[in-house]
Backbone bond lengths (Angstrom), bond angles and torsions (degrees), N, CA, C in turn:
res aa  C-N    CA-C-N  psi(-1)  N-CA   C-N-CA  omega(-1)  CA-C   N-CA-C  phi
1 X - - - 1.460 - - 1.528 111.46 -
2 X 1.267 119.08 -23.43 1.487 122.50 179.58 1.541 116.41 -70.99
3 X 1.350 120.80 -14.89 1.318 133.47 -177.75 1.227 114.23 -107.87
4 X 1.190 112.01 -16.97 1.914 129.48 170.01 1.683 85.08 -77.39
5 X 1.333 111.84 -75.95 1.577 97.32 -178.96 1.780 134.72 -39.87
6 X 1.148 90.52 -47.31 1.905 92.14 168.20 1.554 105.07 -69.17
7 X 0.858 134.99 -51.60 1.619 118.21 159.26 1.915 130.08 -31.03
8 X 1.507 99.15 -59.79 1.034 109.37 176.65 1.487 118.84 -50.15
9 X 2.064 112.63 -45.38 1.467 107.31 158.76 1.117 121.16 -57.02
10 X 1.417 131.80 -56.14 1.170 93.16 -159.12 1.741 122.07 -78.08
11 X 1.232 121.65 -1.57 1.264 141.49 -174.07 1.910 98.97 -64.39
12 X 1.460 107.69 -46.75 1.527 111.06 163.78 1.289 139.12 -85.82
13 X 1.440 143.16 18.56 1.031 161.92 -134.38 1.854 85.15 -165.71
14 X 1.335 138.58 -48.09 1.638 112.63 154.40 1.287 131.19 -87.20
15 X 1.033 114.78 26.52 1.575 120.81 159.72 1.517 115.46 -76.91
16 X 1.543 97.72 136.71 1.513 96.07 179.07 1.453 123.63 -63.06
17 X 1.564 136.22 129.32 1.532 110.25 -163.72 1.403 105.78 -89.65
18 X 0.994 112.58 89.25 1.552 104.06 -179.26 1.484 119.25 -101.29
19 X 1.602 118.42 14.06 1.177 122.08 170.70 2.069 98.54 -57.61
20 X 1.372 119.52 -18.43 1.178 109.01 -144.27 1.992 85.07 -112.78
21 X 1.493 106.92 34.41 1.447 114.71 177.12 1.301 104.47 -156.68
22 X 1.241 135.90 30.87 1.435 142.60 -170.03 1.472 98.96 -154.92
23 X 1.321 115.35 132.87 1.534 119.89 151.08 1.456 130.96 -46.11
24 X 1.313 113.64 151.84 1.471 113.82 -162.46 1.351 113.47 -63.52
25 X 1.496 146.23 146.22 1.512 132.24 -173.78 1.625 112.42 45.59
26 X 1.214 114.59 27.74 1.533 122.96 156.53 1.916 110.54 -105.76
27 X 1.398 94.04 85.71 1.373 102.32 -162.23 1.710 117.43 -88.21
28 X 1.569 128.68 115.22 1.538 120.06 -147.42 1.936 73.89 -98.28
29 X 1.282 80.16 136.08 1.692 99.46 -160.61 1.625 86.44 -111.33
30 X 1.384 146.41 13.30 1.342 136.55 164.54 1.785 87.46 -97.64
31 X 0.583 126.63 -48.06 2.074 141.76 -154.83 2.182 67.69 -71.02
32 X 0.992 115.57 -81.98 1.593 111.71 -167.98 1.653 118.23 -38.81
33 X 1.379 90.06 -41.64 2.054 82.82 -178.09 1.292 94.04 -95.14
34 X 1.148 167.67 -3.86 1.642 152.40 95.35 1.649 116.34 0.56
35 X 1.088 102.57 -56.09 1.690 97.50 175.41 1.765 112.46 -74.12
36 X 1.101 94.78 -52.84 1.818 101.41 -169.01 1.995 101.54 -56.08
37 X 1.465 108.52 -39.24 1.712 101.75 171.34 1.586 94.32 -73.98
38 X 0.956 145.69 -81.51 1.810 138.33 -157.51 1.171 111.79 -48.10
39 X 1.560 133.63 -7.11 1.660 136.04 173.70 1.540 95.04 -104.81
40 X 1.098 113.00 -44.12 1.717 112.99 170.15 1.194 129.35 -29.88
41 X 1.579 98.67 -58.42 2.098 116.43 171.80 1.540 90.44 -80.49
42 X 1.187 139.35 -65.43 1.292 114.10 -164.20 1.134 124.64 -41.76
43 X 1.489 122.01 -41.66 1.605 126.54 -170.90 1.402 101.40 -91.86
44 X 1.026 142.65 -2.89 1.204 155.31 168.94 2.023 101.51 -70.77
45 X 0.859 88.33 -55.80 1.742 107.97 -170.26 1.302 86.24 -67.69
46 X 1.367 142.07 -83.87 1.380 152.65 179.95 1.521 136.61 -18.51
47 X 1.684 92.73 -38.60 1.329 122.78 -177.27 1.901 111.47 -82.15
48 X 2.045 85.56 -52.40 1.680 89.06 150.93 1.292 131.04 -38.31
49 X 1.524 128.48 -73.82 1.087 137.46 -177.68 1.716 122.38 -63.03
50 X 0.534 95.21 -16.84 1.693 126.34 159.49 1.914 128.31 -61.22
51 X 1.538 78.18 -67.76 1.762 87.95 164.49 2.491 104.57 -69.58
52 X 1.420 93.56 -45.60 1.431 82.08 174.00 1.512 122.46 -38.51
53 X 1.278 89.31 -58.50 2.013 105.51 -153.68 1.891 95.39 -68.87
54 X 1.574 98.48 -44.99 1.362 64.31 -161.68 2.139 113.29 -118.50
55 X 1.460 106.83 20.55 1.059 103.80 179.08 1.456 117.60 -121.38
56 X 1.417 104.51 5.20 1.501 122.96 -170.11 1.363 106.05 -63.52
57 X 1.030 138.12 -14.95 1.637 142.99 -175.70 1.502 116.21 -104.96
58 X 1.712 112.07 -8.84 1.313 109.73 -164.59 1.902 98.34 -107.28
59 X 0.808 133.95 175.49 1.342 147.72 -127.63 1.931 107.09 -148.55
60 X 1.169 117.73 110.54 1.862 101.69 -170.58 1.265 107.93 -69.18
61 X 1.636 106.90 173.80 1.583 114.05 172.21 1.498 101.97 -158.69
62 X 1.385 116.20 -163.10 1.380 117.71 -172.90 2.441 98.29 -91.57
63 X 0.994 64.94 123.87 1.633 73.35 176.68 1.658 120.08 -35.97
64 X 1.406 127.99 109.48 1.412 142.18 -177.13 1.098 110.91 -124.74
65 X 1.673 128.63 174.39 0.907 133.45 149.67 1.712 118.47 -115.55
66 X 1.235 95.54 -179.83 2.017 99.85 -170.71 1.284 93.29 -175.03
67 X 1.601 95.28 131.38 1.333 133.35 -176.16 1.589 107.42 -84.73
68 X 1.398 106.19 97.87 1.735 108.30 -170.81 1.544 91.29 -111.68
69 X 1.592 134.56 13.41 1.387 125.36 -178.50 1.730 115.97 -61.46
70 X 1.346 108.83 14.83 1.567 114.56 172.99 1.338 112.97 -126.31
71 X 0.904 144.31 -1.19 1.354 166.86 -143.83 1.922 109.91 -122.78
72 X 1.488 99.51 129.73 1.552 108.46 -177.65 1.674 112.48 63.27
73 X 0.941 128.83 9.90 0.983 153.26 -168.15 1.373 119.04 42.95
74 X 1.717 123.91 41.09 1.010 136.80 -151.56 1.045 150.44 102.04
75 X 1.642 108.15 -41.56 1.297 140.09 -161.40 1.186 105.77 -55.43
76 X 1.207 117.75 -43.06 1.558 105.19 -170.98 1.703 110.00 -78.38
77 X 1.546 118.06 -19.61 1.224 104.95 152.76 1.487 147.09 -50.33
78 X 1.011 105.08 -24.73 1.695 141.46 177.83 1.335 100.37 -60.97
79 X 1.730 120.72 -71.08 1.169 137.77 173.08 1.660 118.64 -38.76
80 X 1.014 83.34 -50.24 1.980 94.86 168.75 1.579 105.60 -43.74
81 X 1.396 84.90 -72.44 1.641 97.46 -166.98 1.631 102.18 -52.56
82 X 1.513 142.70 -63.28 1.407 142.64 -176.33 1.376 88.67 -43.21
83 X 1.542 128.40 -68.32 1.526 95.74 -156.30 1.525 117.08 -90.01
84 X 0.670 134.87 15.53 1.569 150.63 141.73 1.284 123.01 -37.07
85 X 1.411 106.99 -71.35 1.606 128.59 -167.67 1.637 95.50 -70.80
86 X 1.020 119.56 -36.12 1.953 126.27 -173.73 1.486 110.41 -78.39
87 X 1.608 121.43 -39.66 1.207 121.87 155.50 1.398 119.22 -64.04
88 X 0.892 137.86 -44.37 1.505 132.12 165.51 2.182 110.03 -59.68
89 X 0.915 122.35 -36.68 1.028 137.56 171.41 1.589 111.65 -60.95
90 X 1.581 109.91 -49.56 1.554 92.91 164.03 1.572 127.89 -108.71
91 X 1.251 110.20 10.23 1.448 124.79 149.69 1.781 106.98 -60.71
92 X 1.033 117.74 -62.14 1.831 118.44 176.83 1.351 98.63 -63.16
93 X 1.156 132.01 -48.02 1.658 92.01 -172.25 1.373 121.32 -65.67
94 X 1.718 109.11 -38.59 1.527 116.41 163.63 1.869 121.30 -38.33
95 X 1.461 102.73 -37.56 1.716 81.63 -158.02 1.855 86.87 -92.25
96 X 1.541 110.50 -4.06 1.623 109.24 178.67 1.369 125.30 -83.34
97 X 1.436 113.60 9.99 1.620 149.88 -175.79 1.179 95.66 -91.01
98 X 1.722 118.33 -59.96 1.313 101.94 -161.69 1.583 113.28 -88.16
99 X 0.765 111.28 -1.44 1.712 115.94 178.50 1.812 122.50 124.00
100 X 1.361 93.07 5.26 1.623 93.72 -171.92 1.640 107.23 -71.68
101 X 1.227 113.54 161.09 1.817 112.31 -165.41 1.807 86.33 -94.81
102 X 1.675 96.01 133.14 1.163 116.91 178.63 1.547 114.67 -1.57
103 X 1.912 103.79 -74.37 1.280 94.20 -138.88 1.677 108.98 -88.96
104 X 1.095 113.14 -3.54 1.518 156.32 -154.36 1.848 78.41 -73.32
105 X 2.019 95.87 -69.35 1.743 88.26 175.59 1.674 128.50 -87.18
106 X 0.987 110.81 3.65 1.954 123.55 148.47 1.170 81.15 -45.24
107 X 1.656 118.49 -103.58 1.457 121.21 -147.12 1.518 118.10 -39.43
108 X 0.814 115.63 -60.56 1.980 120.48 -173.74 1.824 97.55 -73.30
109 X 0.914 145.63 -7.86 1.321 139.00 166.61 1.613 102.54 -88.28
110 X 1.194 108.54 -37.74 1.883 98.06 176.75 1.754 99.18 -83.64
111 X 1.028 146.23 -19.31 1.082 150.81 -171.80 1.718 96.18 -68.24
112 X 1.364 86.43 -58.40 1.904 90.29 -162.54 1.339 102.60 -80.66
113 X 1.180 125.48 -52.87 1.375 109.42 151.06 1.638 132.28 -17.91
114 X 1.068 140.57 -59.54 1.363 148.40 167.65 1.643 90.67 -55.81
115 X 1.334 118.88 -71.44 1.447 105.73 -158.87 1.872 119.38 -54.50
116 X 1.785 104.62 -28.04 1.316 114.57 164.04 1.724 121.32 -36.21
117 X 1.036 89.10 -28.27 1.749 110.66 -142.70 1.535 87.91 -98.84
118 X 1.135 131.93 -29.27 1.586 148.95 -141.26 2.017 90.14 -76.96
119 X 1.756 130.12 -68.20 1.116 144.96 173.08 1.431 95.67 -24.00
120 X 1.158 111.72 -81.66 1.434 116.94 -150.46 2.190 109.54 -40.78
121 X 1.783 95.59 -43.58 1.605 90.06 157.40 1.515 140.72 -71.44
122 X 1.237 113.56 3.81 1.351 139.64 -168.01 1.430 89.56 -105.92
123 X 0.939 144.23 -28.94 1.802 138.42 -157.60 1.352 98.25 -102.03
124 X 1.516 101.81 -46.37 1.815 117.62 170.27 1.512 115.69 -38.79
125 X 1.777 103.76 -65.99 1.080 105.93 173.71 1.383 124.57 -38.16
126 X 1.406 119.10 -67.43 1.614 137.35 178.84 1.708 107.26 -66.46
127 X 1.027 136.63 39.84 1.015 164.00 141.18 1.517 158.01 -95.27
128 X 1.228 121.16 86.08 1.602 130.49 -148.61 1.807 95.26 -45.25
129 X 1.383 116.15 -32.74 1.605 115.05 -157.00 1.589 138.64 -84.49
130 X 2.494 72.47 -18.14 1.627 96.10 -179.26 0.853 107.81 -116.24
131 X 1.540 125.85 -93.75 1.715 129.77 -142.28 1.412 109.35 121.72
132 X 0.986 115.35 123.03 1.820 105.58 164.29 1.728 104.38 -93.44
133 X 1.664 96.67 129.74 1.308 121.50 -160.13 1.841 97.47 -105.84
134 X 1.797 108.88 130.32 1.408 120.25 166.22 1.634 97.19 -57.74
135 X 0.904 136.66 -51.93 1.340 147.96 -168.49 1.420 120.08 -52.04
136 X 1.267 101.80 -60.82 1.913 100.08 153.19 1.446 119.25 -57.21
137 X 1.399 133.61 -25.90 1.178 114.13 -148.90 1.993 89.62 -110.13
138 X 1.302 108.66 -8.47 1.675 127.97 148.29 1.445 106.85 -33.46
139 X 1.540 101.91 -86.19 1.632 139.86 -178.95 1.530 91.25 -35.74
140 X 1.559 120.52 -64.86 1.598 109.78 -162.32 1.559 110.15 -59.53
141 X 1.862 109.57 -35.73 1.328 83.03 -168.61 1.699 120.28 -95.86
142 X 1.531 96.89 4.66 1.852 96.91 170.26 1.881 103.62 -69.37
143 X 1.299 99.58 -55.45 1.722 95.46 170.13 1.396 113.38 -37.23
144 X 0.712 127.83 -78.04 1.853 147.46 -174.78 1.511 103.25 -25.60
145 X 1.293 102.21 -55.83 1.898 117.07 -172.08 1.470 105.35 -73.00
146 X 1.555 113.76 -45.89 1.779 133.33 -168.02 1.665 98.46 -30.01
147 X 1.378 127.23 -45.62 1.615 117.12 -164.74 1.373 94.35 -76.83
148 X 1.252 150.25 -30.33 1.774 129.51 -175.47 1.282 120.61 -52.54
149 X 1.687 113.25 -6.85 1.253 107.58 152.15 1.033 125.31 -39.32
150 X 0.842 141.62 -39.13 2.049 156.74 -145.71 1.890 88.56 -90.45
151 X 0.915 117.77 17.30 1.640 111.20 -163.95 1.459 112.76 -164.69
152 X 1.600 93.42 2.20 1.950 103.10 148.93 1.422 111.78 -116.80
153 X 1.748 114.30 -26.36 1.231 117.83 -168.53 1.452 105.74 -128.04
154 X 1.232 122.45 30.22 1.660 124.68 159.95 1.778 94.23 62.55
155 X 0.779 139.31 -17.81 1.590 140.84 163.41 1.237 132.32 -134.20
156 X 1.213 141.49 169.03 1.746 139.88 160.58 1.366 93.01 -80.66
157 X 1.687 138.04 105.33 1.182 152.67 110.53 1.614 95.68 -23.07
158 X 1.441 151.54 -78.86 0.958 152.36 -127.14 1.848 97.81 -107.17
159 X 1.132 106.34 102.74 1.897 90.98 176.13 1.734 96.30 -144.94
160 X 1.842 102.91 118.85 1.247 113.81 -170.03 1.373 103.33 -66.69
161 X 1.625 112.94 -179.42 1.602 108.20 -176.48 1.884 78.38 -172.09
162 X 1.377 94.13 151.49 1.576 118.74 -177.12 1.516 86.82 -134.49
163 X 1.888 87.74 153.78 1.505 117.31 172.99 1.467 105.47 -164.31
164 X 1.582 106.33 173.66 1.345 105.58 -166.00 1.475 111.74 -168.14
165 X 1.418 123.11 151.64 1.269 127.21 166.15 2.022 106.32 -148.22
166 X 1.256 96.23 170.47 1.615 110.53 -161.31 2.086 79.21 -78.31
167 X 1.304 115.47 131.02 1.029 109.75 135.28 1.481 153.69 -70.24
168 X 1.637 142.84 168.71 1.547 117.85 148.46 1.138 117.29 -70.06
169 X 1.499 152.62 7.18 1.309 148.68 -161.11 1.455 111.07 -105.63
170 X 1.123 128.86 -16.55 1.628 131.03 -143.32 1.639 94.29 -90.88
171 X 1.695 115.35 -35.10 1.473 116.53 -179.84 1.495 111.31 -65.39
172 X 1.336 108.78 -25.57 1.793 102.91 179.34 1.485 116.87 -75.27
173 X 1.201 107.32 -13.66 1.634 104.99 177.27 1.887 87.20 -150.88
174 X 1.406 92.33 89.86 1.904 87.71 168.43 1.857 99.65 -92.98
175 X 1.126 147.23 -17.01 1.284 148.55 -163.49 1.970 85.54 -82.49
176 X 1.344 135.97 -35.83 1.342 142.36 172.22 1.214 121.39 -69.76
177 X 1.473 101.65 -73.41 1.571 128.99 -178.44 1.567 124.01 -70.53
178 X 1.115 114.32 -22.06 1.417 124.75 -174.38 1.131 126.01 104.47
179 X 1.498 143.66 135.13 1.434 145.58 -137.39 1.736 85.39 -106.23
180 X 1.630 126.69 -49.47 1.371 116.39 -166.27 1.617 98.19 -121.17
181 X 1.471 116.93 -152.84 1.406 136.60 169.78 1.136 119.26 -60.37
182 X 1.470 112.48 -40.95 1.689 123.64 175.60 1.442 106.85 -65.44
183 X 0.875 102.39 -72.65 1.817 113.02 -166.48 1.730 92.71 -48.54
184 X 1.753 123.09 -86.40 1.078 97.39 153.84 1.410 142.02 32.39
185 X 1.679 109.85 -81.41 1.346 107.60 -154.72 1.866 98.01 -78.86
186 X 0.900 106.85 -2.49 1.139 115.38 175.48 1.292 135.27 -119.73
187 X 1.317 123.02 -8.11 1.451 132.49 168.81 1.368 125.00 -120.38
188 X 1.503 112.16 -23.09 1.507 103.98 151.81 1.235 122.76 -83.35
189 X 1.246 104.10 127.11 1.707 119.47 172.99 1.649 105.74 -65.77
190 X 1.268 99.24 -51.78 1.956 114.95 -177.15 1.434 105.14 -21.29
191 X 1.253 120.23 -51.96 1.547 151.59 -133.41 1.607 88.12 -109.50
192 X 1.430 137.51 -59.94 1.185 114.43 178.11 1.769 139.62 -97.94
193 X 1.167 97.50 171.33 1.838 108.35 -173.90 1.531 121.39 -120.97
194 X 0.787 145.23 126.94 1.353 140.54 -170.12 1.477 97.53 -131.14
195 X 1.710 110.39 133.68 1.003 124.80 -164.02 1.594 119.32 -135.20
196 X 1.664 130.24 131.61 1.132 125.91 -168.39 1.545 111.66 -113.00
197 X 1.406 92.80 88.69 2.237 89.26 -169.05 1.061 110.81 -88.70
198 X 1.585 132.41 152.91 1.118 131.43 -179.12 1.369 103.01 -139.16
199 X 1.795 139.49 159.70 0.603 136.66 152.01 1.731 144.90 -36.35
200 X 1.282 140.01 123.81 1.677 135.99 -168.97 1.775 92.37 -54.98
201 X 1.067 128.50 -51.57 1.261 134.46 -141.11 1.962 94.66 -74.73
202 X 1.228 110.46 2.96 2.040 110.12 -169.09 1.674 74.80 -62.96
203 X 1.582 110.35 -59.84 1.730 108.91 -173.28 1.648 130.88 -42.68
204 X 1.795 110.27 -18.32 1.416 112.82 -155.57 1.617 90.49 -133.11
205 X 1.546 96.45 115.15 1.807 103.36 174.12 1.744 107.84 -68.66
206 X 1.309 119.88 -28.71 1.423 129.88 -168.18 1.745 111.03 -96.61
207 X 1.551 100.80 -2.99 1.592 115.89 159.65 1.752 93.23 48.58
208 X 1.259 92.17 77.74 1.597 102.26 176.78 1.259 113.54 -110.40
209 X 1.500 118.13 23.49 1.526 124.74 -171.53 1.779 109.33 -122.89
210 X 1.098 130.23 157.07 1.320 118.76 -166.02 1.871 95.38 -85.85
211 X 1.487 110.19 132.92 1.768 121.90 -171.26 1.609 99.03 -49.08
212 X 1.216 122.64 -26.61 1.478 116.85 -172.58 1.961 115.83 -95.13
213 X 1.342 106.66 -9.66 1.294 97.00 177.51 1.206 112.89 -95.89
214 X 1.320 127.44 132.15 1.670 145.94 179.56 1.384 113.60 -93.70
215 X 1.653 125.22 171.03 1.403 118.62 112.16 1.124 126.88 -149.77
216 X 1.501 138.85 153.36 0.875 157.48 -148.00 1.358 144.16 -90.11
217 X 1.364 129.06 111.09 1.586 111.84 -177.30 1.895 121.94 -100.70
218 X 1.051 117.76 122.24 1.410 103.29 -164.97 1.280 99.92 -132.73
219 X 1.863 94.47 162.39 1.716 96.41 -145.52 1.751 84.77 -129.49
220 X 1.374 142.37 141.52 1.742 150.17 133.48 1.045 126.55 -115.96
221 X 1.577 103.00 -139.34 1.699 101.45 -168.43 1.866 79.52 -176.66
222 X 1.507 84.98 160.87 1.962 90.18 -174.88 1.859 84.23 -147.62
223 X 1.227 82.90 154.57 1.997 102.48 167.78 1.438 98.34 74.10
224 X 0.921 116.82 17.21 2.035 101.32 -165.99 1.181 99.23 -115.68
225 X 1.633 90.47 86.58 1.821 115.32 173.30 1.617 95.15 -92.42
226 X 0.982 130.93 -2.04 1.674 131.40 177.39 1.255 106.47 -142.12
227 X 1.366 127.12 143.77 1.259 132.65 -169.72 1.085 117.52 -88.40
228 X 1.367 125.68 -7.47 1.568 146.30 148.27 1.507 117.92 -54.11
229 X 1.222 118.82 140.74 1.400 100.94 158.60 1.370 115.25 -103.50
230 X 1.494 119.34 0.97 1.678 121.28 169.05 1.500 97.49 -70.72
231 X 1.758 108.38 -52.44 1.419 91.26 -176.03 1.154 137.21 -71.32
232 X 1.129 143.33 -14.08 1.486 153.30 143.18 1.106 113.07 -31.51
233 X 1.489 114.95 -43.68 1.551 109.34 -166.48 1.888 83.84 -94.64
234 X 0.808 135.40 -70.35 1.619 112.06 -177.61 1.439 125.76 -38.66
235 X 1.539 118.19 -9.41 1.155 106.20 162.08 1.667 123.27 -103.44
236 X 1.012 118.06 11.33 1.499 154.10 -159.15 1.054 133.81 65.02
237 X 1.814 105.65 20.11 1.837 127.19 168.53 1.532 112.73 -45.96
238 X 1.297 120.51 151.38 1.691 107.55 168.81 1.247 91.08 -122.52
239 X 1.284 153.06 134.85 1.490 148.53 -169.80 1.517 102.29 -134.88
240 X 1.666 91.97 112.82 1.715 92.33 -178.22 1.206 99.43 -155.16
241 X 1.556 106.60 169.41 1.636 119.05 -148.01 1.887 89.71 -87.53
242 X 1.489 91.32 174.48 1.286 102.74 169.12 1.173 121.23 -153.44
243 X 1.646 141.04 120.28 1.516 126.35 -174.29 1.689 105.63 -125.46
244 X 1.377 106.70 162.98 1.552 103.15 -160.39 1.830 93.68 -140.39
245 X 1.320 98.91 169.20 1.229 103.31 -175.05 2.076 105.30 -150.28
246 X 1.386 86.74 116.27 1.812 89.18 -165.06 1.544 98.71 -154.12
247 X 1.373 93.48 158.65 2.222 104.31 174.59 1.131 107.04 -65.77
248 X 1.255 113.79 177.24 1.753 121.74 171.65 1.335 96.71 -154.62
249 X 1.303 129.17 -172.95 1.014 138.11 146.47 2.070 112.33 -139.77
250 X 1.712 85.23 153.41 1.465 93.53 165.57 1.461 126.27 -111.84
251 X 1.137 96.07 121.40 1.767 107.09 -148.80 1.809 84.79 -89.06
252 X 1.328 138.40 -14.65 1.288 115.13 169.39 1.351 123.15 -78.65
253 X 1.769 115.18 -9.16 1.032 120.57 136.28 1.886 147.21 -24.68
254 X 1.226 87.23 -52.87 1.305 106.74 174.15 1.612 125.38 -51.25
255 X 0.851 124.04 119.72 1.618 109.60 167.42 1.651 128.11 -92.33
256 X 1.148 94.99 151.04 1.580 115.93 -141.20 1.751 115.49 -144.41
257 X 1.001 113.44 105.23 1.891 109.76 174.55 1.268 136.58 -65.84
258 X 1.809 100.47 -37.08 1.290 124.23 -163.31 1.954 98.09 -106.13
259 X 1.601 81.47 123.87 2.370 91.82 -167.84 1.705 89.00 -58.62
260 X 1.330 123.35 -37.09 1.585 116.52 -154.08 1.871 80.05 -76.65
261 X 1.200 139.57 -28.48 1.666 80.21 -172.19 1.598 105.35 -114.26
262 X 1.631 101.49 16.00 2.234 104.12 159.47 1.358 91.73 -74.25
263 X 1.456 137.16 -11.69 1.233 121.35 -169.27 1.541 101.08 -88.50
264 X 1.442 120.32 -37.94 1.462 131.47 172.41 1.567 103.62 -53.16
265 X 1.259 123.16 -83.02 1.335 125.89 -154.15 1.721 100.28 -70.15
266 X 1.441 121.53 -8.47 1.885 116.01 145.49 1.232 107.15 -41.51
267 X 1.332 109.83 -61.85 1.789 114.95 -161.05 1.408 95.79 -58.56
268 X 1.439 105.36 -63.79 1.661 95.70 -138.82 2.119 108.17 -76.83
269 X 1.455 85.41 -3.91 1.382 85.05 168.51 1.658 139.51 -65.61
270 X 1.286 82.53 8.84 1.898 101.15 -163.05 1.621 74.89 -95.83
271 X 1.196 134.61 -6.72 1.908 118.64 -159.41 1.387 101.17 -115.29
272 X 1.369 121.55 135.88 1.553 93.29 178.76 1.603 96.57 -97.93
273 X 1.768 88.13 164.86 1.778 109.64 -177.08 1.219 96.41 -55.70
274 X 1.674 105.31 144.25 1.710 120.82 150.80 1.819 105.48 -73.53
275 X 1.335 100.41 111.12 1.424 129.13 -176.36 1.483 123.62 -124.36
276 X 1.166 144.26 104.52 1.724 126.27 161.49 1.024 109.94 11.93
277 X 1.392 139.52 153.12 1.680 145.30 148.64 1.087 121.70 -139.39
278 X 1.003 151.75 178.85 1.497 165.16 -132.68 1.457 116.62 -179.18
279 X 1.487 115.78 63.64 2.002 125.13 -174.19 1.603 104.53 -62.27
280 X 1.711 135.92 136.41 0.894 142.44 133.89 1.425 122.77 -78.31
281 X 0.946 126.55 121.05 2.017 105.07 179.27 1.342 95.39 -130.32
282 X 1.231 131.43 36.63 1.591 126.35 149.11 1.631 95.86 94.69
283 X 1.293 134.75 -22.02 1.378 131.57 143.11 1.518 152.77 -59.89
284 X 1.620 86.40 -57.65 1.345 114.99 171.34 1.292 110.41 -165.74
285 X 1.862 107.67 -165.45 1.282 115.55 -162.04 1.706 93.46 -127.84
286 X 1.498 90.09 117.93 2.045 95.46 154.20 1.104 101.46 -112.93
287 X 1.922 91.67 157.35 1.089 84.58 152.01 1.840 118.81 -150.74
288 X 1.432 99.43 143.96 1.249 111.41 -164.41 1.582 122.79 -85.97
289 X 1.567 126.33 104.22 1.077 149.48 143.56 2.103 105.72 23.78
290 X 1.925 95.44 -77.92 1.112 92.34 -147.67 2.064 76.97 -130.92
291 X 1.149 136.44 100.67 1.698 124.21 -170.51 1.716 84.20 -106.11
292 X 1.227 104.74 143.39 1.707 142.06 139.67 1.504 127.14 -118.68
């Protein structure tokens, strides 16, 4: 889904903006069934690659559910929520292209958003490996809703951000964790960070901070070669959380002339900056040089 999303930006960032040459609720309904087919094949494609990467090993059954709300130590709830809130995020700018009044496309962008999100628990279900979980489908719709901030507080104060590195754990269970980088980037938890940056200036009414500098709170998990935390520790895993504290920046902040690279710093804004950090993990305090 993270690569369905970098698609999805840049797919909105070349749209013509002509919400800003059309009257309000003067909605160009060719520009609309143009978008709804080009998100169609994308998520189509996405959903494919998706069922490849990560269900290709699992085995069908009669559709259940399973309560994994203890399991991974969350993380994959997290994940929900980041790609959630970003699909709804570029669903609204899309239907705010064609002329629909703001909040009109809030609502039906968090709508479809959630329902986007809806398959992936349906596959779970019909799946020997998962379960379709109330708990994810929680996660999808706090993500989904998360941008109406922008419409109590004139901005997203709250804008998630993912990062990542290869763990040592992923070779002990590659049929789990992922055999390469790809699989990986998506099935080890070890390996990822999810991050909630907000602007310096939430502190300064007179916004005495530059609009693009952030910082960041970010949340993991380490040792969780089993999605249990009994089982980890029966296998002599210790599986424990981890939260960090580092800058970011918001590169849509930035000003910029040329659309091809607002179209770049769209994308890469979903990633947070490699920045210094400051890890708590319920022991002590490191601290890391250069964190991704």
């Amino acid at each position: 889904m993270r690569i369905l999303l970098l698609a999805f930006s840049v797919f909105v960032f070349f749209q013509n903006p002509v919400h800003a040459q059309i009257q309000k609720d003067s909605i160009n309904k060719k520009q609309l069934r143009n978008i709804i087919l080009a998100e169609s094949v994308l998520y189509a494609v996405g959903m494919t690659g998706l069922g490849l990467l990560w269900y290709k090993d699992s085995e069908s059954q009669s559709f259940k559910f399973f309560n994994d709300n203890k399991q991974w130590l969350q993380m994959d709830k997290a994940g929900h929520v980041y790609t959630a809130y970003h699909l709804t995020d570029i669903n609204f700018q899309l239907l705010k292209n064609t002329g629909m009044d703001a909040k009109k496309a809030m609502l039906y962008s968090s709508i479809s958003s959630t329902a986007m999100m809806l398959p992936i628990e349906i596959f779970d279900g019909f799946s020997t490996s998962y379960g379709a979980s109330w708990g994810d489908a929680l996660a999808n719709t706090i993500g989904a809703f998360l941008p109406y901030q922008q419409f109590l507080f004139d901005q997203n104060y709250i804008y998630p951000k993912f990062s990542f590195s290869q763990s040592p754990f992923a070779h002990l269970r590659p049929n789990t964790l992922g055999r390469n980088y790809t699989e990986q980037l998506i099935k080890d938890y070890n390996g990822q960070t999810y991050w909630l940056s907000t602007d310096f200036n939430i502190f300064s009414k007179e916004n005495k901070f530059p609009d693009y500098l952030q910082f960041s709170i970010g949340y993991s998990g380490n040792q969780m070669v089993y999605g249990s935390p009994n089982e980890n520790i029966e296998n002599g895993y210790s599986s424990h959380r981890q939260w960090f504290l580092s800058l970011d920046l918001n590169l849509e902040k930035i000003e910029v002339e040329k659309k091809w690279l607002k179209v770049i710093f769209k994308v890469i804004n979903k990633v947070k900056i490699p920045f210094p950090a400051i890890e708590w993990d319920g022991k002590g305090v490191v601290l890391h040089p250069l964190y991704f």
